[in-house]
C-alpha positions as CSV (number, residue, x, y, z in Angstrom):
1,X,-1.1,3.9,-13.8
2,X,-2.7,7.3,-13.3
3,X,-5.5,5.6,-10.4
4,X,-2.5,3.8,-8.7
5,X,1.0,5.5,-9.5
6,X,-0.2,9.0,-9.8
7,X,0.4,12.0,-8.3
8,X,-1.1,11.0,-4.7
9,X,0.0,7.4,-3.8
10,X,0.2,4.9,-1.9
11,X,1.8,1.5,-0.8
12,X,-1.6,-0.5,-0.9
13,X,-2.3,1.0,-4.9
14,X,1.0,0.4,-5.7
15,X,0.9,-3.1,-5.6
16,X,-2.7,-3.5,-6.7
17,X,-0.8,-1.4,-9.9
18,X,1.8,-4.1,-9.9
19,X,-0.6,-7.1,-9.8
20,X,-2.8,-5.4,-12.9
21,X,0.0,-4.9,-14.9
22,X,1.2,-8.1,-14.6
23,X,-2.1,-9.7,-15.3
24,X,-2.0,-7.3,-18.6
25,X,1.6,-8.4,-19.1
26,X,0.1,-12.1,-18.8
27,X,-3.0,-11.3,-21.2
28,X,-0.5,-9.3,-23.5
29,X,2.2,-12.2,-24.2
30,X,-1.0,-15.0,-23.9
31,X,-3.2,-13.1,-26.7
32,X,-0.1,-12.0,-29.0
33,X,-0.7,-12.4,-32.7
34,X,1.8,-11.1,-35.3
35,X,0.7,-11.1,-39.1
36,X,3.0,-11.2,-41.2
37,X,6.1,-13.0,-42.2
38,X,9.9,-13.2,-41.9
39,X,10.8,-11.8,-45.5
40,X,9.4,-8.2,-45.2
41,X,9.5,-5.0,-42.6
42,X,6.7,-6.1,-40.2
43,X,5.6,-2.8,-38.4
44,X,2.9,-5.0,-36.1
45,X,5.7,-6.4,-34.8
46,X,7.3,-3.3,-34.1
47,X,4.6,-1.9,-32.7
48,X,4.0,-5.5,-30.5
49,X,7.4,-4.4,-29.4
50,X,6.3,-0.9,-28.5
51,X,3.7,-1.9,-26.1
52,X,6.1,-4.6,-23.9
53,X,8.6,-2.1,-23.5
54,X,5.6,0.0,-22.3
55,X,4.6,-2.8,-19.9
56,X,8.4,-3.0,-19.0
57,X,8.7,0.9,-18.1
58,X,5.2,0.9,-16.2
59,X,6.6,-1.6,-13.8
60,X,9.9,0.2,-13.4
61,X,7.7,3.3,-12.8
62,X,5.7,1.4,-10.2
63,X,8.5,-0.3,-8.3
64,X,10.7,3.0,-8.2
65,X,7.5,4.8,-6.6
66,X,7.2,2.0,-3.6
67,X,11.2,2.1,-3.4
68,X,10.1,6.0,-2.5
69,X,9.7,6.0,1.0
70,X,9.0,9.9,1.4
71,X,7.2,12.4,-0.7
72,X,9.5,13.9,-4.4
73,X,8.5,17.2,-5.7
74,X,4.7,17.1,-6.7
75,X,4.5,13.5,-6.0
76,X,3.7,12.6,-2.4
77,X,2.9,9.7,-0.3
78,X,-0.2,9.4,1.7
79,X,1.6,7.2,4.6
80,X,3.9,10.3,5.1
81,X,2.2,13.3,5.9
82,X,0.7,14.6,9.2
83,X,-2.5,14.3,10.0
84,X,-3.1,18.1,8.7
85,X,-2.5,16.7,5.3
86,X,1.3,18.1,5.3
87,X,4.7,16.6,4.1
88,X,6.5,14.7,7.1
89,X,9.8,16.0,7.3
90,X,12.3,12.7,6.9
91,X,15.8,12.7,7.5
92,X,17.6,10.0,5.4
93,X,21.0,8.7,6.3
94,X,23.0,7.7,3.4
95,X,25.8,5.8,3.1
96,X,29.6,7.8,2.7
């Protein structure tokens, strides 16, 4: 997340960040092995929970950043800045 979807980004990284976290996603769900049984508090599977919801969150992360088509607060773009390394000044219409 932090090499692709960090505080300097852009559209290339973050689909390469899409594509790896799907391919851990993939791996993830593949690999899965919960000890344990039905008749008892399971915190593995808790905790197999944890890390989906993480995988879930990371990709909501990722496509909210490429939805971004301007630089937010610390977080910039690199397609939108001038050549002098400063934030482009965008004017977006929306809808009333």
């Amino acid at each position: 997340m932090w090499d692709h979807c960090g505080m300097v980004r852009n559209e290339e990284g973050l689909k390469k960040a899409l594509s790896l976290i799907k391919e851990l996603k993939d791996e993830f769900w593949r690999d899965l092995n919960v000890p344990g049984g039905s008749g008892e508090v399971n915190q593995e599977l808790e905790k197999a929970g944890r890390v989906a919801d993480f995988f879930e969150l990371s990709e909501l992360l990722v496509n909210d950043a490429l939805a971004r088509k301007e630089s937010c607060g610390a977080h910039f773009r690199e397609e939108y800045q001038t050549p002098e390394g400063e934030l482009l000044e965008m004017m977006m219409s929306l809808p009333m």
